[in-house]
N, C-alpha and C positions, 0 to 999 in steps of 0.2 A: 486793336485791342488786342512789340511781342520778340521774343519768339514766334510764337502764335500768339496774337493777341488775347487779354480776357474780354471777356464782351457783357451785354448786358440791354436788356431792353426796357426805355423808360416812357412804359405806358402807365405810369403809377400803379405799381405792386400789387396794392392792397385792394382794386378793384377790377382793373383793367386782366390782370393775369387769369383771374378765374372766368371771366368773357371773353379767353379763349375755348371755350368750352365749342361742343359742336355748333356751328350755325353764327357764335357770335362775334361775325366780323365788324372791328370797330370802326366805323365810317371816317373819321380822322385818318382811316389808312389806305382811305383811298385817294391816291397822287393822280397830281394833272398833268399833262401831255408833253419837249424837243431838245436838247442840248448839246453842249459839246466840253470839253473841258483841254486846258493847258497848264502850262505849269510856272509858278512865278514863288519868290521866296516871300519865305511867312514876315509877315509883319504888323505891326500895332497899329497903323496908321488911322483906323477905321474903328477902332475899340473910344466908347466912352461910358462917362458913368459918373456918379459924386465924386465930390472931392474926395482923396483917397484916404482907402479905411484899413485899420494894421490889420495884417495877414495872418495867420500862426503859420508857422511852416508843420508840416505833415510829420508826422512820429517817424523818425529815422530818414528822411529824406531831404533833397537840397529845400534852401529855404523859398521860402514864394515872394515874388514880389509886385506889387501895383495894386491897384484897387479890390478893395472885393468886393463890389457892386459893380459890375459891366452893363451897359445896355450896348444893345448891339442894333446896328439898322444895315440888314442884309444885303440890300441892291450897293452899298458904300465899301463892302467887304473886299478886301484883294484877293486874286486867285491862286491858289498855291498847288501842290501835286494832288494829286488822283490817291484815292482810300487805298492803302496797303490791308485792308482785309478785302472781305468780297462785296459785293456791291451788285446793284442792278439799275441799269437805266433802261426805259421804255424794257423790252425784254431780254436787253442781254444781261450776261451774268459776268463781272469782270473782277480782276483782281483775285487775290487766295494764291495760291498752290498750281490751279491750273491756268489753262490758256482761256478767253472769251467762249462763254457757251451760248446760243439765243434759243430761248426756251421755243420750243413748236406751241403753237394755239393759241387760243386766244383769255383764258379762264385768269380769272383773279388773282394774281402771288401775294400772298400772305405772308411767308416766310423763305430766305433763301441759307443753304448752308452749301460750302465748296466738300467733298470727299475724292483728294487727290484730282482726278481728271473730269468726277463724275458732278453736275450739280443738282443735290436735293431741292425740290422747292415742294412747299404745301400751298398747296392751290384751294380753290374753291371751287367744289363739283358742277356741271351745268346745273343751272336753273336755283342754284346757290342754295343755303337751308345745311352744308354740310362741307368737308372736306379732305383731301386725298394729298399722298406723297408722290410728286411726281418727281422722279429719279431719271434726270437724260444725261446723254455722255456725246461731245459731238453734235449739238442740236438735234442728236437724235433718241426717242424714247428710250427709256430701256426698259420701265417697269412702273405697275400705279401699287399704291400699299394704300387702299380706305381707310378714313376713318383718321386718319392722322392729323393732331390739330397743332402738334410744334418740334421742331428739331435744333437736335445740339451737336458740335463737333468738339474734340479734342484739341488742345491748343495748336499741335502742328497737324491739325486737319488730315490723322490718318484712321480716324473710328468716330461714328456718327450714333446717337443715341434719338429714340421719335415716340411717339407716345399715342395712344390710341385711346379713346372716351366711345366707351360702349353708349350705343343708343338704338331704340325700338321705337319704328314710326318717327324716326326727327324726334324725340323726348329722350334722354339723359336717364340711363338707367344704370346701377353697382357694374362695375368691371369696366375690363380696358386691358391694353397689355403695352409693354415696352419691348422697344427694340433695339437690337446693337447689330450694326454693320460693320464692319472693316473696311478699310480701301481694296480690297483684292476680293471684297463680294461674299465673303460669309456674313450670314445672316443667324440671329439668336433673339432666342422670344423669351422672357418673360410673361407669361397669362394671371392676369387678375381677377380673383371673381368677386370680392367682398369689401373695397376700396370704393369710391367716384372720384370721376375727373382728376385722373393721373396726370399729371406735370411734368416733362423731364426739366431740370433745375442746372444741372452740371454735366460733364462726363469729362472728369479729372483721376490721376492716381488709380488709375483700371477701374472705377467703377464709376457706375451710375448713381446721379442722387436724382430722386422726384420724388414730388408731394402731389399726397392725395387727402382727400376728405371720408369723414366716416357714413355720412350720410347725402342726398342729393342739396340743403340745405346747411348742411355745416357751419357752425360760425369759427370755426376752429378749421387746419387740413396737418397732416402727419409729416414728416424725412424720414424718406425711406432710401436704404445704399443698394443697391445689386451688382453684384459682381457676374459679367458675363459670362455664361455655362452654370451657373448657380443655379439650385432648384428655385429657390424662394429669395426673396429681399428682406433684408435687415433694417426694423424700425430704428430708427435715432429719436430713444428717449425724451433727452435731455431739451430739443429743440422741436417748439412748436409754431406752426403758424407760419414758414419760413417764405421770405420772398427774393431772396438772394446767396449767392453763397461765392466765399471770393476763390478765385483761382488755385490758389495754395488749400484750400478747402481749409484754412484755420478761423476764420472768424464766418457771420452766418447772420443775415438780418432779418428780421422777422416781425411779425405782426403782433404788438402785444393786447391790443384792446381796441374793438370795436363800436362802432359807434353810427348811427345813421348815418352823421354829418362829418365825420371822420374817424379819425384811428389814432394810433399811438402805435411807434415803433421803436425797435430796439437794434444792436447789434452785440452781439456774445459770441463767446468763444466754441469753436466746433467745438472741441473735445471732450471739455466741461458743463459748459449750456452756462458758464457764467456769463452776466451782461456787463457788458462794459460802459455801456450808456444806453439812453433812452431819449425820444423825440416823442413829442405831439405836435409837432408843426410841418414833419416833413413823413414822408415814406421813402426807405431803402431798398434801393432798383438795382443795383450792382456795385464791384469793389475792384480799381484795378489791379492789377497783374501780381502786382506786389504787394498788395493788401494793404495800402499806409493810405489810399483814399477811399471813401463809400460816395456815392453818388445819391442824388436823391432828388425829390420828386413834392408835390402838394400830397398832401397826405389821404386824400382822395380822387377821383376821376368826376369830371363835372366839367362841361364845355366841349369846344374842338376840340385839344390838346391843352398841356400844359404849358403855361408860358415864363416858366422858372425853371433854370433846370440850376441845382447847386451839388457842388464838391466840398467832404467835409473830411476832418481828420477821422480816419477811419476806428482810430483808439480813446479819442477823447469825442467827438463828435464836434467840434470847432470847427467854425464856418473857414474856409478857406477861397469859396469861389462862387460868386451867385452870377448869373448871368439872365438877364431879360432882355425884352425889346422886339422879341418874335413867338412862332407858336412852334413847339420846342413836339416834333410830331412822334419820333423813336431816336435812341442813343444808345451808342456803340463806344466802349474802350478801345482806343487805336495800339492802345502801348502805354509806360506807365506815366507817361505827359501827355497823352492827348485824346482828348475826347472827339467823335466826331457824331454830327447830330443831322437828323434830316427836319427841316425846318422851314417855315413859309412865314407868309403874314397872314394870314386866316384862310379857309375856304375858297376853293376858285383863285388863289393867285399860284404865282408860280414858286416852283419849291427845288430847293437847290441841300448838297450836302456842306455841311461848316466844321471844320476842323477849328476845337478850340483847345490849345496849349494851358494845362492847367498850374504850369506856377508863375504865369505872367498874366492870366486871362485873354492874353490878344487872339482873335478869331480872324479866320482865310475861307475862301470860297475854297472843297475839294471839290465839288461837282457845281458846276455855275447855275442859275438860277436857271430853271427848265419848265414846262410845260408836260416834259416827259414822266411818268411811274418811275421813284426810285423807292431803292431798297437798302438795306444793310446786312451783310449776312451774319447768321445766326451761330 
């Protein structure tokens, strides 16, 4: 997800994001145990699905072709190269900008982000209930930052953005702060006292976007911009509810109406807050690189994971890509043809990374089907 890739994580938006909150790790993310990976060229061989359904092609890009129902059956997939963003098997950290890092100890990784040489991860503190930034360089520590529940990096991976959810006694209480690092080790805070559960969403065009709620129960949460060294962050009006925001910062998917048993979402214009369309059948998880696809999701969290994961025209909302047949755990933009997804067949089996090519649908093992903890970086 480039240049630098855009990226994007699909735990379904409109549930999943805000159970990252302190303590709520989602048990879908915890992967099971050995692998190895090679390198072999992409191919269809292994892709199937209904007889084939017309495609639209994506607003200004080539046109798509083959099915747009895929089922896929993992163990049948051929193996192609290794994730060009960052990545983590068992506990190394590979891929990005730098060389292989293997994180020290033994604690939970939740999330991974490359900053040049250094790898962020947010862990999960002993005895779990909460969680912390652990920042090494070299398999070796360099520094813990509490309290940290998700981290973002810049497309070519030289400024990292992290977020902190104030809490008293393990409970969720107003404030938090954000944070911007650089590659070369400056640090800048942002402090929050009248916000919850701050979000970092982006860190594109020098600034930071994240969403916060106004209360501990919100059904509603705010976009907010900060520019590093800024006293304070800039609401964004026009845009409420937000659960993705594409690369170019132009368009921006959001949550428009709630619902027990699910939601309704939209995608609109940053600038404006016009919508461009609207979904009640899916949730907006990310957009790649170029803005011309949105990705998307069941419009609620309910189960293991998700076992649909679709590409739509990011301008009109036309289906362009549905893919089933496994349980679709976190998804990552590679670049602006290829999604890659960490994926298993339910609980206790074994789980491997899948590069899927989005204007043919054909899907390749990047990481072969493992026992090991993987990861995708953030």
């Amino acid at each position: 997800m480039r240049p630098k890739n855009g990226r994007l994580v699909m735990v379904v938006a409109v549930v999943a994001v805000a159970a990252v909150a302190i303590g709520g790790v989602l048990a879908y993310r915890q992967g099971p145990r050995t692998g190895g990976e090679t390198a072999a060229p992409l191919t269809a061989d292994s892709v199937s699905g209904p007889a084939s359904t017309s495609v639209l092609p994506p607003t200004s890009a080539a046109p798509y072709s083959g099915p747009a129902y895929v089922t896929l059956k993992l163990s049948k997939l051929p193996t192609g190269r290794p994730p060009q963003i960052p990545y983590m098997v068992g506990r190394e950290v590979r891929g990005g900008a730098g060389t292989p890092v293997k994180l020290p100890g033994s604690q939970v990784v939740l999330e991974i982000a490359r900053l040049g040489e250094e790898v962020l991860a947010v862990v999960e503190t002993v005895g779990g209930g909460s969680s912390e930034l652990l920042k090494v360089s070299s398999a070796v520590e360099v520094e813990r930052v509490p309290g940290v529940v998700n981290v973002v990096t810049t497309e070519d991976e030289t400024a990292a953005a992290y977020s902190v959810q104030s809490t008293v006694k393990g409970a969720l209480v107003a404030g938090g702060a954000i944070y911007a690092q650089s590659a070369g080790g400056k640090v800048q805070k942002l402090s929050l006292s009248k916000v919850w559960q701050p979000l970092v969403l982006s860190y594109a065009n020098g600034k930071i976007f994240f969403r916060a709620g106004s209360g501990p129960d919100a059904a509603a949460w705010s976009l907010y911009s900060w520019t590093p060294g800024a006293a304070e962050a800039t609401q964004v009006k026009d845009i409420q509810s937000p659960t993705a925001l594409s690369p170019d910062t132009k368009l921006v998917g959001s949550r428009a109406v709630a619902a027990e048993y699910g939601a309704c979402s939209t995608v609109d214009e940053f600038a404006s807050g016009k919508q461009l369309w609207r979904t009640c059948d899916r949730g907006i998880d990310g957009f790649t690189p170029d803005g011309t696809v949105a990705l998307a999701g069941p419009p609620y969290a309910e189960g293991y994971a998700p076992t649909v994961a679709t590409a739509l025209d990011a301008r009109t909302g036309n289906l362009l890509r549905e893919w089933s047949g496994a349980s679709f755990v976190e998804a990552f933009v590679e670049d602006d043809q290829h999604l890659l997804i960490i994926a298993d067949d339910g609980p206790e089996t074994r789980r491997g990374i899948i590069r899927c090519t989005l204007p043919t649908g054909s899907c390749e093992l990047a990481v072969p089907l493992t026992t090991e903890r993987l990861e995708l970086g953030q």
